[in-house]
N, C-alpha and C positions, 0 to 999 in steps of 0.2 A: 040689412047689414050695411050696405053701401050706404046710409043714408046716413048710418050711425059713425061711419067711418067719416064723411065726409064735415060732420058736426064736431065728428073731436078734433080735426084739422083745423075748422074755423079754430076753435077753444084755442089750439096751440099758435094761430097764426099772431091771435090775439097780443096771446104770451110774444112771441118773438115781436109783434109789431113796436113792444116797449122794451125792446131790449139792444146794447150799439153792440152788436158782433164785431169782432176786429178780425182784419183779413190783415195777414196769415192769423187765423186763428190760434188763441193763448186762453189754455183751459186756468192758468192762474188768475190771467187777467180776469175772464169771466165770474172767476168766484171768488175776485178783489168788489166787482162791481155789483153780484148779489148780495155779497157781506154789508157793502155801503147802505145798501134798502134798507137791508135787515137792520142794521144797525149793531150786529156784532161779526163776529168773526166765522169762517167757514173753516176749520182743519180737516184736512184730508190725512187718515190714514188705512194702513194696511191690516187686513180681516184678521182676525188672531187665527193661528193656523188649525184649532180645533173649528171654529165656524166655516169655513175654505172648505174643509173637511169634509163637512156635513151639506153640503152642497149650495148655501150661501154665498154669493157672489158680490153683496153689496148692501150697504144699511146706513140709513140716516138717523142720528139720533140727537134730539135737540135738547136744549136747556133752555134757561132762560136769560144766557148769557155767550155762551155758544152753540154752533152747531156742527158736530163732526159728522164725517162721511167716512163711510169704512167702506175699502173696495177689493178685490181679490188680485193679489199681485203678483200670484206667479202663473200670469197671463201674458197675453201680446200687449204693449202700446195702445197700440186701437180698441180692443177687447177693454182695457182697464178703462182708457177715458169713457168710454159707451159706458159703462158703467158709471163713473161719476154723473158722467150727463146725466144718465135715467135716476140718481138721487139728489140731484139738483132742478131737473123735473118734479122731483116732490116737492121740493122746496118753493121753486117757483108755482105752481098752483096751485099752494097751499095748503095740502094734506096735511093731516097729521101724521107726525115723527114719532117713534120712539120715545115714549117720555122718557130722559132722563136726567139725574138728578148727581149735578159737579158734589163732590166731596172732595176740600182743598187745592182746589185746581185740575184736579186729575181729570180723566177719562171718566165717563156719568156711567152710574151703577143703568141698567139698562133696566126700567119696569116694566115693561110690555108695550105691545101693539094694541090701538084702538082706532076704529074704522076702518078695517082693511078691505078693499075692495077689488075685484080685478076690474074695475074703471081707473082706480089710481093707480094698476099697473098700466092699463093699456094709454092712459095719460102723458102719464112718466116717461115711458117708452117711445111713446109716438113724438113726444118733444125731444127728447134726447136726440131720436133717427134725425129731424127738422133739425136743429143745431146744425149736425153735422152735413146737412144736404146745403145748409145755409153760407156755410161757412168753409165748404169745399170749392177749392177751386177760382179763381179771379172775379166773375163778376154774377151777375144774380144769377139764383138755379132755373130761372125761366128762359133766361141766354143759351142755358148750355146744351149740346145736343141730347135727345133723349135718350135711354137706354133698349137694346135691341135682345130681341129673341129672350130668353127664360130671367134676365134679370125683367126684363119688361114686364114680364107677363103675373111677376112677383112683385112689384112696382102696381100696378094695376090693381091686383088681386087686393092689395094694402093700400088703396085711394092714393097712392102717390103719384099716380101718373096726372091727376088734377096739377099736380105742385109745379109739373114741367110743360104746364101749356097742352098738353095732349087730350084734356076734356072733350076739345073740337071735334074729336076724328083724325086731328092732323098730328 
């Protein structure tokens, strides 16, 4: 497991190594500069309240001219952007979205999910965390001091403790 952990890290480090993080970090900005790649546009909106509902927290669903992200809003701040992050995780590694399909502009009828994996969750998720570990705080998360006692030891647990220099022992 640790090995597997430490592999999707690389994967993600990858990912971030091409990407400008702006400190203070701006989730617009972010998905002004994934849209650029893409070549379309990224809309962020809120889950319809039957999805929210049903215990849906977050959905990407692309076309072939846009790609919205639907995220659960009546959340904290923090809670919502970790959310965007982990559907712009898919986006940035390429998974498959949501097909769906614009009719007059609108919101795409949603067709289904294909290839779903819990790799593309643990993915997703693991770059989303990265983002934000990236983009906390003034200067690299290798500077910062590490974390102590039970965040540590969950920090660890989830190979994050490589990301702060602590691989050494130190």
């Amino acid at each position: 497991m640790p090995y597997r952990n430490l592999s999707l890290r690389r994967r993600c480090e990858m990912i971030l190594g091409h990407m400008d993080l702006t400190h203070p970090f701006s989730l617009d900005t972010l998905c002004a500069r994934i849209a650029d790649r893409r070549g379309r546009p990224i809309r962020l909106h809120p889950l319809p309240r039957e999805a929210a509902e049903s215990g849906v927290c977050g959905l990407w669903v692309g076309t072939d001219t846009v790609d919205y992200v639907f995220y659960e809003a009546h959340t904290t701040p923090l809670h919502r952007e970790h959310i965007i992050l982990h559907e712009l995780g898919h986006i940035l590694f390429g998974h498959h979205s949501l097909e769906g399909e614009e009719i007059d502009g609108q919101t795409p009828v949603v067709l289904g999910r294909t290839n779903y994996t819990t790799r593309q969750e643990q993915e997703a998720e693991m770059l989303a965390s990265m983002i934000r570990i990236h983009t906390s705080g003034t200067g690299h998360p290798r500077t910062a001091p590490g974390p102590r006692g039970a965040l540590a030891r969950l920090e660890s647990a989830m190979g994050m403790g490589y990301e702060r220099g602590r691989h050494d022992g130190g």
